[in-house]
N, C-alpha and C positions, 0 to 999 in steps of 0.2 A: 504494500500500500504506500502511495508519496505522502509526503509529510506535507502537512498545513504550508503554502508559500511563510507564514512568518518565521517557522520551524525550518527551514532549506537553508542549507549553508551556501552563503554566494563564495566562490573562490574567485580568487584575482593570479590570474600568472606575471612573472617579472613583466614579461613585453606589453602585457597589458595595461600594466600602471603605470611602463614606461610613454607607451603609446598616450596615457590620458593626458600625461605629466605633457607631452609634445603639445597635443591638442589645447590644453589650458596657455601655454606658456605665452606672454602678450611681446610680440614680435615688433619692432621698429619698423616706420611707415619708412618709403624711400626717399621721402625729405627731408625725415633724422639723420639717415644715414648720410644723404648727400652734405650735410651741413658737420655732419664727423667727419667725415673723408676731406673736407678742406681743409681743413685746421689740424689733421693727426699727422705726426711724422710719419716719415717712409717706413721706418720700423716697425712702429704701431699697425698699419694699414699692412705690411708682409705677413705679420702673426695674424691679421682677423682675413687676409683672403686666407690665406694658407688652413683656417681653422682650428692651428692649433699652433704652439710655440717649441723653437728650436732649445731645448734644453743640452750643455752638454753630455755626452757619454759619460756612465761613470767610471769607466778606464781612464779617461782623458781626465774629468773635473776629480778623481778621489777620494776615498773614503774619508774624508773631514765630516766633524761631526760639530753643529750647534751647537747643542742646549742634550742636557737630560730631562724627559719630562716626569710627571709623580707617577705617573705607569712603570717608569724605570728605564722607557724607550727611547733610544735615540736619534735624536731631531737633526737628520740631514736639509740643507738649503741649497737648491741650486738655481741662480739664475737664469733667465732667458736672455741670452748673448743678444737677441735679434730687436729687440721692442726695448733693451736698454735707452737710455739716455744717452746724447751722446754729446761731451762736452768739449769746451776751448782750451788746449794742453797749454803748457808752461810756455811754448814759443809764442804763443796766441793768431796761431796758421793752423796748426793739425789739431783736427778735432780723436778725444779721448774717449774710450768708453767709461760712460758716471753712472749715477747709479741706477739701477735694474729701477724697471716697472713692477715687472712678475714674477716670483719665485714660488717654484715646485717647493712644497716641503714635506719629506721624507719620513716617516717613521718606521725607525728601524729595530730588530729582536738580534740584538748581541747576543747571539751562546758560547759561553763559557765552560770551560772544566781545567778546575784545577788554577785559575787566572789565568789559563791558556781560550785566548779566544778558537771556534772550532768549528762556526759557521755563523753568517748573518743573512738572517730572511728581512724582506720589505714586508711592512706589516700595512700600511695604508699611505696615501700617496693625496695631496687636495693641492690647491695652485692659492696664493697669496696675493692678493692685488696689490700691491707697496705704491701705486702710483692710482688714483682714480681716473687720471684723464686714460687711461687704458680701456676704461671702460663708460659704455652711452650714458646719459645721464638718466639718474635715477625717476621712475615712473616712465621712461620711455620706452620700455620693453630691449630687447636681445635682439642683434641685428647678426642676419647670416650671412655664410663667406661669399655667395651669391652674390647677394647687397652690396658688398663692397667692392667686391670684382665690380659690377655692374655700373657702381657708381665713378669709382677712378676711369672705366674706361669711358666714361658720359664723358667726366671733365675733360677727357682729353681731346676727343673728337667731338663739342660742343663748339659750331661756331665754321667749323673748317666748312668748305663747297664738298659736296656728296659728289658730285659732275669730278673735281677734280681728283676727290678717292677713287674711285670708279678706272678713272685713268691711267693711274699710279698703279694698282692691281693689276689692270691688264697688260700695263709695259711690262711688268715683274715678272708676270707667267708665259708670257713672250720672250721675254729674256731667258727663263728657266727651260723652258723649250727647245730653246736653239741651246742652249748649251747643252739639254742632251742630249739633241740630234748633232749636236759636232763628236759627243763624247763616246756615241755610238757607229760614228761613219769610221772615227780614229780607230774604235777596236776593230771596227769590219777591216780595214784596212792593216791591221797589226796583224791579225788572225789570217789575212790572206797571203800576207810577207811569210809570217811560218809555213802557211802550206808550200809556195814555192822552193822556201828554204829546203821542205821536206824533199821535195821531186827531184831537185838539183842532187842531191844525195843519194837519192834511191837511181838514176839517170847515170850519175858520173860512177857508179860503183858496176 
């Protein structure tokens, strides 16, 4: 016999909650975004196309360790090299990398025996915003890598003649054309020098 609907257990699977979490989530209109995209550095705008940020390797960056937290675990930080800051060096001509926008930070399970360390697992991993302008302004929802792409590529081609892009494409593919109808008469022509080569040998023997 089914049980009364108030008695039925609803289940929920991960993807599903993930799925609702997508559906709720309130997304940035394309005139937030065009209004970020002017004003963010090149770095900023590489991490939000790209969707996600260039951390280094932990071969490369090292097992350096922050903080211990009261769990007992410890608290690795690592930069995002790409969405850094980037500042006027001591010459005041080359620009320095200053300080991170975003850092990963790391929780890590030291196992020890004997005060012999003997393996270390990642326990959980969340990203730290250290700079707000990294991210849209608050109540204006989450903007996707789309959005951005979309919009750097607006500002770029806003304004040019469509007649003269149009143009410019088809010199290019014209050009890429004939270079590889020269690149392909060259090997007909290299390939035919060997056969001769061949017959001259096979002839004079």
């Amino acid at each position: 016999m089914a049980k009364p609907p108030a008695l039925q257990a609803v289940g929920k699977s991960i993807q599903g909650e993930q799925q609702v979490e997508i559906q709720d989530t309130l997304w940035a209109a394309d005139a937030e975004v065009d209004e970020f995209v002017l004003h963010a550095d090149d770095g900023v705008i590489a991490c939000r196309e790209r969707g996600r940020h260039q951390f280094a390797p932990t071969r490369m960056s090292g097992m350096t360790f922050h903080s211990i937290n009261r769990e007992g675990f410890y608290v690795r930080r690592v930069p995002c090299d790409s969405c850094r800051r980037m500042e006027v060096g001591p010459d005041g001509d080359t620009l320095v990398p200053g300080l991170p926008r975003v850092i990963r930070v790391e929780i890590w399970d030291v196992k020890h025996k004997r005060d012999k360390i003997v393996r270390c697992d990642l326990v959980r991993t969340y990203s730290e915003y250290v700079d707000p302008s990294y991210l849209n302004k608050p109540g204006h929802g989450r903007m996707k890598p789309r959005q951005i792409r979309a919009s750097v590529g607006s500002q770029q081609l806003v304004g040019q003649s469509l007649t003269a892009l149009r143009k410019q494409i088809l010199k290019e593919e014209e050009q890429r054309a004939k270079e590889m109808r020269e690149r392909w008469l060259a090997a007909q022509d290299e390939a035919a020098k060997r056969e001769v080569a061949q017959l001259s040998v096979v002839t004079s023997a």
